[in-house]
Structure formats: C-alpha cells, structure tokens
C-alpha positions in Angstrom: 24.9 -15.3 -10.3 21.0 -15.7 -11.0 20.7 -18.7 -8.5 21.9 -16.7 -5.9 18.9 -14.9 -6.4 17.3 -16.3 -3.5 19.5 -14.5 -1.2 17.4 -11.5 -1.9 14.7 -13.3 0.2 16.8 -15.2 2.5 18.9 -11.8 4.1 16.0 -9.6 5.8 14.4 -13.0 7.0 16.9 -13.8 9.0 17.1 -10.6 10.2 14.0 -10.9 10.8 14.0 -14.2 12.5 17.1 -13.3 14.7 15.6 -9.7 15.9 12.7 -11.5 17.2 14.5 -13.6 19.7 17.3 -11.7 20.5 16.3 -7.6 19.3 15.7 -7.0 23.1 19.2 -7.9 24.2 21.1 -6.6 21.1 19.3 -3.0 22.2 19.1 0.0 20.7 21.2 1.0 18.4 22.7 -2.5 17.7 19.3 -3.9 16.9 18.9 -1.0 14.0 22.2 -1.6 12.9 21.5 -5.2 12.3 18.4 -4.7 10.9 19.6 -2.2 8.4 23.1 -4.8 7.7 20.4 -7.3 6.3 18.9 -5.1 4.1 22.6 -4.1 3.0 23.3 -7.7 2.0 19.9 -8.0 -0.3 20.6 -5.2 -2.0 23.9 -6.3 -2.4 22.6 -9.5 -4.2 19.7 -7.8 -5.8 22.8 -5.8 -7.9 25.1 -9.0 -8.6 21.7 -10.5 -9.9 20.6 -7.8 -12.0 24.2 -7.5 -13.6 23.9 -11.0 -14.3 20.8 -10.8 -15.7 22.0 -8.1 -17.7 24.7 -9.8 -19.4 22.4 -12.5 -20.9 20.3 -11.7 -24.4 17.1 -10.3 -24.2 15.0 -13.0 -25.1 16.6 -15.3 -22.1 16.4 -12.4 -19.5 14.3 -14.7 -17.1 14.9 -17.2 -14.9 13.1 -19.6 -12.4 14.4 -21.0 -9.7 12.1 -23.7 -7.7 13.1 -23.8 -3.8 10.7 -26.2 -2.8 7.4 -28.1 -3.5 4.1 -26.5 -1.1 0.8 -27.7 -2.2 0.7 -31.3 -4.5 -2.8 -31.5 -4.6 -5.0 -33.2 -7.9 -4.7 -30.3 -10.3 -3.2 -27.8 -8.2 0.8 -27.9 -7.8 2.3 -24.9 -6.2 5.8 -24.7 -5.8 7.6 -22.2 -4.0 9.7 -19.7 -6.2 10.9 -17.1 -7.7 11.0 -15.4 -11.3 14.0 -12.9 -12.1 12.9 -10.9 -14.7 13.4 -7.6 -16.0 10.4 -6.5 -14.5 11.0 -8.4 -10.8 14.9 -7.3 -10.7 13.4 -3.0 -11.4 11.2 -3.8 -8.6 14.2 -5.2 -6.5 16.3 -3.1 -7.0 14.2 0.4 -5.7 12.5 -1.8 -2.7 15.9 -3.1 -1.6 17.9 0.3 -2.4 15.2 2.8 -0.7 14.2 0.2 2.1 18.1 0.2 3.3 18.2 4.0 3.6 14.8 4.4 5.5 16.3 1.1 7.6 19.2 3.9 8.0 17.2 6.6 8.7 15.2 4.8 11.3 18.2 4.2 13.3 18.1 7.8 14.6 14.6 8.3 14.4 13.3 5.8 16.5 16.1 6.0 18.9 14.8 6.2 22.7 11.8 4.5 21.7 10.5 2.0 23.7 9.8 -0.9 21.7 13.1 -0.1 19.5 14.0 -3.6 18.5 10.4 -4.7 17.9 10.3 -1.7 15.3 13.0 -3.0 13.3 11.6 -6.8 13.6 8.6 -5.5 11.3 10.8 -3.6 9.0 12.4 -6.5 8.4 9.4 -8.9 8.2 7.9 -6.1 5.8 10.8 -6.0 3.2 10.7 -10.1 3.2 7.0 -9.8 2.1 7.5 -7.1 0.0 10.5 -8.9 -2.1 8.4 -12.2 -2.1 5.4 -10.7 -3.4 7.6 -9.3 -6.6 10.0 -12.1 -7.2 7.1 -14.8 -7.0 6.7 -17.0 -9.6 3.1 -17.7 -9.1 -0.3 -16.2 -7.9 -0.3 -17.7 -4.9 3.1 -17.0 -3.8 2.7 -13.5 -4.6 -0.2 -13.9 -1.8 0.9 -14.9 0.3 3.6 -12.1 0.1 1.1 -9.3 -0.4 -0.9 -10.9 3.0 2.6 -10.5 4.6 2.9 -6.8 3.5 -1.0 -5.9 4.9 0.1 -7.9 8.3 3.1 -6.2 8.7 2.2 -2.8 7.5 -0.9 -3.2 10.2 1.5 -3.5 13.0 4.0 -0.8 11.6 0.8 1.6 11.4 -0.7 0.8 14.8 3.1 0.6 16.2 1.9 3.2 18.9 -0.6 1.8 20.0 -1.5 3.2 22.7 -3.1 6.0 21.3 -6.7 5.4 20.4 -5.6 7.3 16.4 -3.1 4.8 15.7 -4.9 1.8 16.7 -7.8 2.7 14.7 -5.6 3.5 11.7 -4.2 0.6 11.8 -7.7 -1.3 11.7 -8.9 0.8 8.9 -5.7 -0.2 7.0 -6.1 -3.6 7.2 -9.9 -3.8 6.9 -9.8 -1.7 3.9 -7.2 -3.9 2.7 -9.0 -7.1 3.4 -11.8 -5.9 0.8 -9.3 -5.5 -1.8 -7.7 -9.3 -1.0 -10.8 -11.0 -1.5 -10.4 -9.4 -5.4 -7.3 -11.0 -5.2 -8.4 -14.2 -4.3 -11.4 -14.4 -6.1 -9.3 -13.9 -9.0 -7.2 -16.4 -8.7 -9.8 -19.2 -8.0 -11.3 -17.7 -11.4 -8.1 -18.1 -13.4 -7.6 -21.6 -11.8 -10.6 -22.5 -12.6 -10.0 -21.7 -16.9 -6.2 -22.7 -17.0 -5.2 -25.1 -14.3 -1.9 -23.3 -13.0 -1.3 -20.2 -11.0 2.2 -19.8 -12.4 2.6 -16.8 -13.8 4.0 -18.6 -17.2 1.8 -21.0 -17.3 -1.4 -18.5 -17.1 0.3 -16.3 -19.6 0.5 -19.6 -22.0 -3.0 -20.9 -21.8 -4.9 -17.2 -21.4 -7.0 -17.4 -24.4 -8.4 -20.6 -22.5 -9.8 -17.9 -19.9 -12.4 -16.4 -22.7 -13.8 -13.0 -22.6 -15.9 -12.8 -20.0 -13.7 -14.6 -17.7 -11.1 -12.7 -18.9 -12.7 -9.5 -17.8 -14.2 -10.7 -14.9 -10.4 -11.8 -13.6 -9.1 -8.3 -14.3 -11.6 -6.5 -13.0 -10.9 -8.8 -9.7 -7.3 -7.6 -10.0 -8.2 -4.2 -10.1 -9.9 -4.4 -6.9 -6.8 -5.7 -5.6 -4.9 -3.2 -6.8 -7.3 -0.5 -5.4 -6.7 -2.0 -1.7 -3.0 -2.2 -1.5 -2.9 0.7 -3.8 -5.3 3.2 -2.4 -7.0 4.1 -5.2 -11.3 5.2 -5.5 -12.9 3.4 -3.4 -10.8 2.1 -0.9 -8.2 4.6 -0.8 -8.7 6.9 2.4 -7.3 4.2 4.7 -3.7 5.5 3.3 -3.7 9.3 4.4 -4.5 7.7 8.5 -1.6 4.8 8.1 0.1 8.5 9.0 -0.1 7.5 12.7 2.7 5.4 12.2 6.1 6.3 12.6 7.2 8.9 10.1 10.2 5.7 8.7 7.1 3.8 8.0 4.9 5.9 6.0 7.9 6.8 4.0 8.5 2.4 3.7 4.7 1.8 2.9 4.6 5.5 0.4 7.8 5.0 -1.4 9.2 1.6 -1.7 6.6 -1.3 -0.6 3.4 -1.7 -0.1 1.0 0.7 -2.4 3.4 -0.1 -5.2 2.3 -3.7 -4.9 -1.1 -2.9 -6.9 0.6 -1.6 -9.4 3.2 -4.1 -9.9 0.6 -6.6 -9.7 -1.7 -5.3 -12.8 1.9 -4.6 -14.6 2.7 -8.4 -13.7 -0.4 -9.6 -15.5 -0.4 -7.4 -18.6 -1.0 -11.1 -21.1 -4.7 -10.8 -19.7 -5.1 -7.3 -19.4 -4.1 -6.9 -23.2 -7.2 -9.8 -23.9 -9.8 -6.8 -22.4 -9.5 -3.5 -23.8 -13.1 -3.0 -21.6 -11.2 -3.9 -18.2 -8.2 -1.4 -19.6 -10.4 1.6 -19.6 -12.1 1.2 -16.3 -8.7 0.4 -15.1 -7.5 3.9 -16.6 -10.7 5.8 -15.5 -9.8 5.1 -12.1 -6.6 6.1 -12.0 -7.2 9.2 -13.4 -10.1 9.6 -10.9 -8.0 9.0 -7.9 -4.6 11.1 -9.4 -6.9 14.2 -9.9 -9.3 13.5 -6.7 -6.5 12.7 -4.3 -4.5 15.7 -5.1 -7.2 18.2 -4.8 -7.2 17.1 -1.1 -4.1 17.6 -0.4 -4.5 21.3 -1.2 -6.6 21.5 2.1 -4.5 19.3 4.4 -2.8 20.9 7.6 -0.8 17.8 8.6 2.5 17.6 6.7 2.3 13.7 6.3 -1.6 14.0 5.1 -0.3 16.0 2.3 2.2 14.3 1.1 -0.2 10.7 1.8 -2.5 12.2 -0.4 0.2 13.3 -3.1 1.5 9.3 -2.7 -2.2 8.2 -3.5 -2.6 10.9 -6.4 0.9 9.8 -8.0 -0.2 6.4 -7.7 -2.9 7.1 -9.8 -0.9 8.3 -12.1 0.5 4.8 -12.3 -2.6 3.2 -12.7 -3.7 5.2 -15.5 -0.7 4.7 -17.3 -0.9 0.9 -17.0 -4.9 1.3 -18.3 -3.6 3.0 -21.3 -0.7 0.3 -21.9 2.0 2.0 -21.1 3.7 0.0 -18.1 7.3 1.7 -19.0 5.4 4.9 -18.0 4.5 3.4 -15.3 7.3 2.1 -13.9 9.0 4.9 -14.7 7.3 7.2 -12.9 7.1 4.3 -9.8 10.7 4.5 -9.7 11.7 8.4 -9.5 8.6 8.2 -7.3 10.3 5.7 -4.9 13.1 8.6 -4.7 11.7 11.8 -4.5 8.4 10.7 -2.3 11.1 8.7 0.2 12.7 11.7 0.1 9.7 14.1 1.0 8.5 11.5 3.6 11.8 11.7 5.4 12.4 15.0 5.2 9.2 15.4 6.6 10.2 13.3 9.3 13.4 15.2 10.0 11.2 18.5 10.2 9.0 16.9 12.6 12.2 15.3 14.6 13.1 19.5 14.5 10.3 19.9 15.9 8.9 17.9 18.9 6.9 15.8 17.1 5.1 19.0 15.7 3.7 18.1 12.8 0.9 20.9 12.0 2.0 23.4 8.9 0.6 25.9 10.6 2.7 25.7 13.4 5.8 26.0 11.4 7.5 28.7 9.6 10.9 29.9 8.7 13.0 26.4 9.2 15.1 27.1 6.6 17.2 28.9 8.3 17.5 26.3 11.5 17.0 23.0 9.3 19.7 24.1 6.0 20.3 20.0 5.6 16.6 19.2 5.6 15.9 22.4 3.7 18.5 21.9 0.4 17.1 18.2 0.3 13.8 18.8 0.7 14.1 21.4 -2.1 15.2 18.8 -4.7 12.4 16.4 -3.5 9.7 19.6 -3.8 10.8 20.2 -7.3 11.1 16.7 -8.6 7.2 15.7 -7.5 6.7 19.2 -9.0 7.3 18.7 -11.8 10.4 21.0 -13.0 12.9 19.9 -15.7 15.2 18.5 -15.4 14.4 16.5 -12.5 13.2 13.1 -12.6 9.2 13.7 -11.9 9.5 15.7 -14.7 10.4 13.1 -16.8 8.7 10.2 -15.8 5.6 12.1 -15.4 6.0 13.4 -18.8 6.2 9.9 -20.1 3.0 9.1 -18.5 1.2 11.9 -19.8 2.4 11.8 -23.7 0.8 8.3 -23.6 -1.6 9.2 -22.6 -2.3 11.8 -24.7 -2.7 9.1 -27.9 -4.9 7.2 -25.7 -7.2 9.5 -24.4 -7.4 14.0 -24.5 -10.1 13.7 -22.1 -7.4 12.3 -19.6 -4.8 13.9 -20.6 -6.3 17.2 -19.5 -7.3 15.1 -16.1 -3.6 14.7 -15.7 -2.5 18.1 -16.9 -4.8 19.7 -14.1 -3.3 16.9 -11.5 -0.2 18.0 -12.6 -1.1 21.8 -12.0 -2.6 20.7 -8.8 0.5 18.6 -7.3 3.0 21.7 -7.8 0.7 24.4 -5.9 -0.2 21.8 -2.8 3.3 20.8 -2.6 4.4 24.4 -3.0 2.2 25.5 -0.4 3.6 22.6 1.7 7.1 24.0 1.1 6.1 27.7 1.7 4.5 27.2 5.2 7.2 24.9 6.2 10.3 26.7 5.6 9.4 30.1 4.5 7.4 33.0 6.2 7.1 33.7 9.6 8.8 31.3 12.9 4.9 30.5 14.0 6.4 27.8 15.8 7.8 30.7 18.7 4.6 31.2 19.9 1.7 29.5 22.0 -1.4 29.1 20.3 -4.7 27.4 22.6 -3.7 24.5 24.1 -0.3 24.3 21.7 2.7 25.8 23.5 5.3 27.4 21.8 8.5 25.2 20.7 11.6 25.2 21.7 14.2 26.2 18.8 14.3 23.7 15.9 17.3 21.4 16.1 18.9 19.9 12.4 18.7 15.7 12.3 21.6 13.7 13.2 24.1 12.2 10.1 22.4 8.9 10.1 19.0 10.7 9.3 20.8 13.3 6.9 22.9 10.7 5.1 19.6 9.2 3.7 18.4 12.6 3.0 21.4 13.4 0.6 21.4 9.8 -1.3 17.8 10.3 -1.9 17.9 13.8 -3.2 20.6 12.5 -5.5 18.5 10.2 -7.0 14.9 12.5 -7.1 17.7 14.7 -9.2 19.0 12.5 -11.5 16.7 9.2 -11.7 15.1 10.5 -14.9 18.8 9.8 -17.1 17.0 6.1 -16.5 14.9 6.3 -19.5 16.1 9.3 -21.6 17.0 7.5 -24.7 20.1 10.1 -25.4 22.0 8.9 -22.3 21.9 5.6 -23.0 21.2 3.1 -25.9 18.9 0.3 -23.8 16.4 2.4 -21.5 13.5 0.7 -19.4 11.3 0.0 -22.9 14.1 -2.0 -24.3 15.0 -3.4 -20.4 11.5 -4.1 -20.2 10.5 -5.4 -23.7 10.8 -9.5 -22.9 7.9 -8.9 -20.5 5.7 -6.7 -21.8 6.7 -7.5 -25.7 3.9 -6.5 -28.0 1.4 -5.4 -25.8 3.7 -2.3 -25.0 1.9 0.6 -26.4 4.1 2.8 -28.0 2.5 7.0 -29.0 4.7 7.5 -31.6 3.9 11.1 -32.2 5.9 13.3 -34.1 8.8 15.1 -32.8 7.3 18.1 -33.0 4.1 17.1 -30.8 6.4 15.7 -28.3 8.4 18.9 -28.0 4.8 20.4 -27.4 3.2 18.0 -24.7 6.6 18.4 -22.6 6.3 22.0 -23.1 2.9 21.5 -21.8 4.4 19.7 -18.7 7.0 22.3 -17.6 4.6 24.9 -17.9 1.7 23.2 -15.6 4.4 22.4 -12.8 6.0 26.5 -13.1 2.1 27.7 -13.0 1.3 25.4 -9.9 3.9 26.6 -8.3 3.7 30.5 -9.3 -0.2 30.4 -8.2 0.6 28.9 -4.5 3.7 31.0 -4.2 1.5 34.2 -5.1 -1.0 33.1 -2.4 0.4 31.6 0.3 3.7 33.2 0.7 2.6 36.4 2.9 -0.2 34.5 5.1 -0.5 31.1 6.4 -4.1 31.8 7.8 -5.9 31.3 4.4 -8.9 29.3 5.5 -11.0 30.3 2.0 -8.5 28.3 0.4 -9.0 24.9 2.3 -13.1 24.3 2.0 -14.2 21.6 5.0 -15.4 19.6 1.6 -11.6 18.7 1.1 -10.7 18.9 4.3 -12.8 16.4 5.5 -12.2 13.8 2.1 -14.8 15.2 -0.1 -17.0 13.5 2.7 -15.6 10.4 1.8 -15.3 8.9 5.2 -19.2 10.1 5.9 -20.2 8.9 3.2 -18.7 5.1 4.0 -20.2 6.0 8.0 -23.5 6.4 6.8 -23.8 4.1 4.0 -22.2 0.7 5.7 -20.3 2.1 9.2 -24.8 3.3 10.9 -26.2 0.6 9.3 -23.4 -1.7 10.5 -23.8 -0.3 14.3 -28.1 -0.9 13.9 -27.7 -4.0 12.6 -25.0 -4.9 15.4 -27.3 -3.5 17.8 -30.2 -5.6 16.5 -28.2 -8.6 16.8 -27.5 -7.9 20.2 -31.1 -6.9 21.5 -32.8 -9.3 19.6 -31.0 -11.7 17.6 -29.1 -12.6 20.7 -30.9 -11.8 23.4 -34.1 -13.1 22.6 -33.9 -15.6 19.5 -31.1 -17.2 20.4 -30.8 -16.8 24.1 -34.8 -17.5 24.0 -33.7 -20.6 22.5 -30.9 -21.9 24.6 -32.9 -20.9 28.0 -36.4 -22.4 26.6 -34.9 -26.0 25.8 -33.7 -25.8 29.6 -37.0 -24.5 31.1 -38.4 -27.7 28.8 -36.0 -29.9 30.7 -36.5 -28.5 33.7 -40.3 -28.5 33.4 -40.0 -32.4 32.4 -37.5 -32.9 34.9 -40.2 -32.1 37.6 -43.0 -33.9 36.6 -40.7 -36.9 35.8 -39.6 -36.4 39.7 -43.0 -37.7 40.8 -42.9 -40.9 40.0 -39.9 -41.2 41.9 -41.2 -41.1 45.4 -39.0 -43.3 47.1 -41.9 -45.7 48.5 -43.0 -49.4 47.8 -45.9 -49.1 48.1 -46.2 -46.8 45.1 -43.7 -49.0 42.1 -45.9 -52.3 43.7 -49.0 -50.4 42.0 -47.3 -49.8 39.5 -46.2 -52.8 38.7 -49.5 -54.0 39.2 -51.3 -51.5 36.6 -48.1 -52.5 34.4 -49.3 -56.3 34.5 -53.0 -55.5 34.4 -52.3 -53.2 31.0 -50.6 -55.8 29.3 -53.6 -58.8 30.3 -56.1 -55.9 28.8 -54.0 -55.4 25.7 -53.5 -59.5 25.0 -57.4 -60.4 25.6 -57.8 -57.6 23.6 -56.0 -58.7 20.9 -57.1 -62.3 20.9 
C-alpha cells in the first residue's frame, strides 16, 4: 500500500494538467466537479497509505520511495521523492481531507464566475505543491514545493485582478514571501555546505558535522522561512490582505496549505533544532510575539475575513511557540483542530458574505441568525472551538500547547493565557455583530445601500459546513489519551524520538492549568458579550493603533517602501538619465565628433590623396636619413 504513495501527488496533478487545456470546455460546474474528483482520489490514497503505515511497528514507520534521479552533479545528488512518515502522512491527511471540502465548497461559490475553470486549475496546482512540499524527502524538493505554494497562492490571491486591492495583495504576498525563501535557501546552501546531502535522513545523520555556529546559523535561516510562509513578526501583515482573494482561498491558504508550511518545516527539522537551545528560544519568543500581537488586532478589525486572518496568524503563533519550546505534538495538535475549526470559520464566513452580496463589513451585518440557521449552528461550533470552550477541540489542543509551555517558560505562558483571553472576546465580538443585534444590513448607510434579504448557501456550500463543524467538535478525541491507547505522541514518537519534550507535571497541576484554560476562553467571551451585545458603534474599543497594524505597514513605508521610491527616483533622474544616459550619448557625440573631422580627408579629389601621397613618401625619406 506504501508505494502507492505517490498517487497522493500524481491525482491533483493531473487534474491539474487536464483543467488547463480543457477547464474552458468542460465549463462550469463540470470543471469544479473534476477538480474536486482529483482531490477525492488523493485523499482516498492518503488513507490506504496511512492504514498501511499503521499496521507496520513503530520503529519501521517510514518509508522512501525514489521516483526518479534530478540533479547528478559532483557532490550534490538530488533525487526526486517522497518520505511517508508519521509526521508527512498527519500532514496528508488534513491538507488532502480539508482541501476536498473547500474544492466542494468552491463549486457553489465561485459559480457564475468568469474565469471558473482557471480557479480550479490553481486549486489544483496549489494542493500538488502543497502535498510535495510535506511528502519530500529532501530540502530541495521541499522547495521547490514550497516555491509552488507562493506561485500559486499569488495567483489565487490576485485572482481578481482587476481590482487595483487584489493585485496589490497579491504582490505583497509574494514579495513578502520571497524575503522569507531566501532564508530558505540560504539555509540550505549552509547545511550543504557542513554535510554533503539535502536528504532529510542524511542531514539528520551527519548533524553534529554542522557545529554550533552553523548549526544556529541554519535554524535561524529556517525560521526566517518559516516567518514568510507562516506570517509571523516581521513579515506577517502580507496575510490579513491575501483576503482579496476569493473567500475558498483564504480558507485553502488559512486552514490546510500554505501558512502551515512554516510550521511543518521547523517541525520537519527538529535533529538540528534540538543541537541549539539559543535558536529554540528566539524561535519561541517569536511565536509568542506574533500569537499575542496578531490577536490584539483582530479586536479592532471591521472586515470579517481580516479578523479571522489575523486570528489564523495569532494561532499560528501559537504553533511556533510550541515548536520553540519542544513540543511538536502540541503543535501539531493544535495545527490539526486548527485545519477544522479555522476552515470552518473561513467558510462560514464565506457563506455569510455569499448571504450577503458580497457584503463583508461587520458593521453592516446584524441579526443573520435568523435568515442564515445552517451558517449560524456551524458557525457556532467553529466560534467555540477557536474559543476555547471544552470540550471542543481548540480547547484541547490549545491546552496542550500551553501546559508545555508552562514547564518551559511562566513568562509565556501568561503571553498565551492573555492570547487566549484575547482570541475568545475578538471572535466573540465577530460572532455578536454578525448574527446577533440589530438587521443593520436593512438600511443605507453613505455610499452603502441597503441589502436585499439574506439568502442561506446552497447544499454543496453547506455540506462542507457540516463535515467541518463535525470535526472542530470532536478533533480533540485525537490526542486525549483516555480514548485511545496510541495518541499523536506515540503516532509521532519515530520522528521526533527523544527530542520530544515531555512537562510531566503532576496531575494535580494539570487539572489546574486546564482550569486555567476554560476559564480565559468563558471570560473572553463574557467581557465581549457584555460590551458589544447592545451596540455595534463602539469606536473607543477599536484604537486607529490596531486598526491600522500597530503601524506596522507605516512603519515598513517609511523605513524601506520612501527610501525605496527616493532611491528609485534618483536612479531615474540621475543614475539613468545622466550617468548612464550621459554615457551612452557621449561615446556617440565622440564618434560623431571623430566622424567629422575624419570626413575631411575624404574630399573626393586627386589632387588632394597625390599630396598626400607625396607628404607620405617625403615623411618616410625624412625618417630613414634620419635614422642613418
């Protein structure tokens, strides 16, 4: 069953391949139908495999499978293929499983759209880069998959292009993500450089051959990686515009692909990160920065899909920390209930705005409970999941992250307490002006005309919502040692092995630091309740300072986006204009200028060459008797 692994990859490929040629005459809705059969089938596999790599002992739960030879060069040999592993199959599995039902999804939303079958030729495209980058079996694979994810997720963001916000977006995205990929590839070149391989094995072999420094230097390198792809401090406010996209896409990107690749990749290379307990804490310090950061802006967002984009980028860095601190089961925990509830809120979100005419301002909003009862109940579950409340899964897995924490670090514990607090009242507020209060969306406001009555989604968008909701319920039995005897550390364990920190408090602390995390998701979520359940208009409670990013954006536009422009426009003025174009056009008035002189002795007449002649002969006579 294992070497059919390769199906995985092979299925939304093809899809790929055959929506590109022939997505305009299969038409809407075949083409989404197709697109979202291909993502069927590698799920499909991605389950066969992962049963059969169940079956087999721990210690031989991984597998490599070559497909073919790329780069034979002196020291460097790069083959093409893939690992199945515990920790590639987890990653599969959720970006296969959530993929297919946002594929679903996207079968209603984006119906009538223009450019239909070119949507789905990206999703497709996207998924295949997103399953390369996590079944690779080498650095350079894996970049080539991760390059595939920031190409496609470009296009998917930009997909509209034709507004000036969503072509912008889209450049932000992938400039911002560019800065993070030369980490990436610096990093590599390092670790060449030590061990001689970029398979993943072989690194993980020869790592004490990296040294300290190098070692440091190389994770450090990753981390800036993962602070691109993952939108973490300081490259993480391209994520909350990738929100011009279409609403199937920022739930793709959020939940199941792309800003889980940073993650996954620091996860992936725990053998080094274990060599530099330095690295570890920076590593944790900024995901605890970004977690608390992140979600104290999305307390001050109006846009639906800003809030829940900066929720994605605070929950993330509730990965990250957890993977400073050693504790990648956390992590990967809380990355897989995330994959559920924040799909989840991202669709839902999408299904209100569908309601809505594309309306997607909370304060035009208001009462859609009672129009929207599918989008509502689901919605619920995904509200109180990212919230926090047992017994659903953010509870748990969020739990898991901060009671590791805890025997890390108290100072960022409390940091992720307070996120914690923080995520239940800004997504309780985000609940409360959506579906609760007054119908603001019945009446005109400036140049915003009233809407007409909200309409619920069709099945194929509600069929998605329901699966999901089940999961965001009941993902946290996937690591609750009382359900079942092998949970995600013991899953896990032939990856991460000994460098798996493990708290080992007492019962009785436990019982108290999950006390701890009920009671900061019930008090986020009394507070907002309290404040924003009678008024929507609460401006005192959304400073510009968070609105606007805690400047972040200004800062960037003063610090490299002004000094950019001057420097462009110096370029042009006078690099251009004068050194270089002074250049080009003096060497020409040089040519001309010899050009004319030279032109006299070319009159044309006799006369004038016999004299010339003459003076030749005479000069040379002088210069012999001279010489004699």
């Amino acid at each position: 069953m294992l070497h059919a692994a390769s199906l995985m990859l092979l299925f939304p490929l093809v899809g790929f391949v055959i929506l590109a040629f022939f997505g305009r005459r299969i038409g809407d809705p075949l083409a989404g139908w197709l697109g979202t059969a291909t993502i069927t089938a590698s799920f499909v596999v991605a389950c066969v495999t992962l049963a059969g790599l169940a079956h087999r002992t721990s210690a031989s739960r991984s597998f490599t499978q070559t497909l073919f030879s790329w780069i034979p060069v002196g020291q460097l040999h790069v083959n093409v293929g893939i690992l199945v592993d515990p920790l590639s199959m987890t990653m599969a599995m959720f970006v296969t499983g959530v993929s297919m039902v946002i594929h679903l999804y996207s079968i209603g939303y984006m119906k009538g759209d223009r450019d239909y079958p070119k949507f789905f030729v990206y999703l497709n495209l996207f998924v295949f880069a997103m399953l390369l980058l996590v079944l690779a079996n080498n650095l350079l694979v894996a970049f080539v998959g991760w390059e595939g994810v920031g190409l496609c997720s470009y296009w998917l963001i930009a997909f509209w292009y034709e507004r000036d916000s969503a072509a912008s977006a889209g450049k932000k995205a992938f400039i911002y993500n560019r800065v993070g990929d030369t980490g990436f590839l610096l990093a590599i070149f390092l670790i060449f450089s030590k061990v001689h391989t970029v398979d993943y094995l072989g690194i993980f072999a020869h790592r004490h051959a990296l040294g300290g420094p190098a070692t440091t230097a190389a994770v450090l390198l990753l981390l800036l990686a993962a602070t691109g792809k993952s939108a973490q401090i300081p490259l993480f406010n391209w994520l909350a515009d990738a929100m011009e996209g279409p609403t199937p896409v920022s739930a793709l990107i959020h939940a199941a692909t792309m800003v889980t690749a940073g993650v996954y990749l620091l996860s992936r290379m725990n053998p080094l990160l274990a060599l530099s307990p330095d690295a570890t804490w920076v590593i944790a310090g900024i995901g605890g920065a970004t977690a608390f950061v992140a979600a104290t802006i999305a307390c001050a967002q109006q846009d639906i899909k800003k809030v829940i984009a900066f929720s994605t980028i605070s929950q993330i860095g509730y990965m990250v920390l957890a993977v400073g601190t050693g504790a990648y089961v956390a992590a990967i925990f809380l990355m897989v209930a995330h994959a559920f509830y924040k799909g989840l809120l991202f669709l839902g979100a999408g299904s209100i705005i569908h309601g809505l005419d594309d309306e997607q301002d909370l304060k035009r909003m208001g009462a859609l409970r009672r129009w929207l009862p599918w989008t509502y109940g689901t919605f619920l579950v995904g509200w109180l999941a990212i919230a926090g409340i047992p017994p659903l899964s953010g509870f748990w897995s969020k739990g898991d992250v901060l009671e590791n924490v805890w025997a890390k670090s108290t100072a960022l514990w409390a940091v992720g307490v307070v996120t914690a607090v923080l995520t239940a009242y800004y997504m309780t507020r985000l609940f409360v002006l959506a579906f609760h209060g007054d119908p603001r969306w019945q009446h005109a406001v400036g140049d915003h005309p009233a809407h007409r009555t909200p309409h619920e989604a069709p099945w194929v968008m509600r069929a998605p919502l329901v699966i999901l909701a089940f999961f965001a319920f009941a993902g946290g039995i996937l690591d609750l040692p009382w359900v079942h005897h092998e949970g995600l550390a013991s899953w896990l364990a032939p990856v991460f092995g000994s460098r798996l920190f493990s708290a080992h408090e007492s019962t009785g602390l436990k019982v108290g630091l999950i006390s701890i995390d009920a009671v900061a998701g019930v008090l986020g979520l009394a507070i907002a309740g309290y404040l924003w359940r009678a008024r929507a208009d609460r401006r005192e409670l959304e400073p510009a300072f968070l609105q606007r990013v805690w400047f972040w954006d200004d800062f960037y536009d003063l610090v490299i986006g002004r000094p950019g422009q001057a420097l462009a426009r110096f370029s042009a003025t006078v690099v251009d204009s004068r050194i270089i174009d002074g250049a080009v056009n003096g060497i020409a008035s040089l040519v001309r200028l010899a050009g004319a002189n030279l032109r006299r002795l070319q009159t044309g007449y006799v006369r004038n060459y016999a004299i010339g002649v003459v003076a030749g002969v005479v000069a040379i006579v002088l210069f012999v008797l001279t010489k004699t």
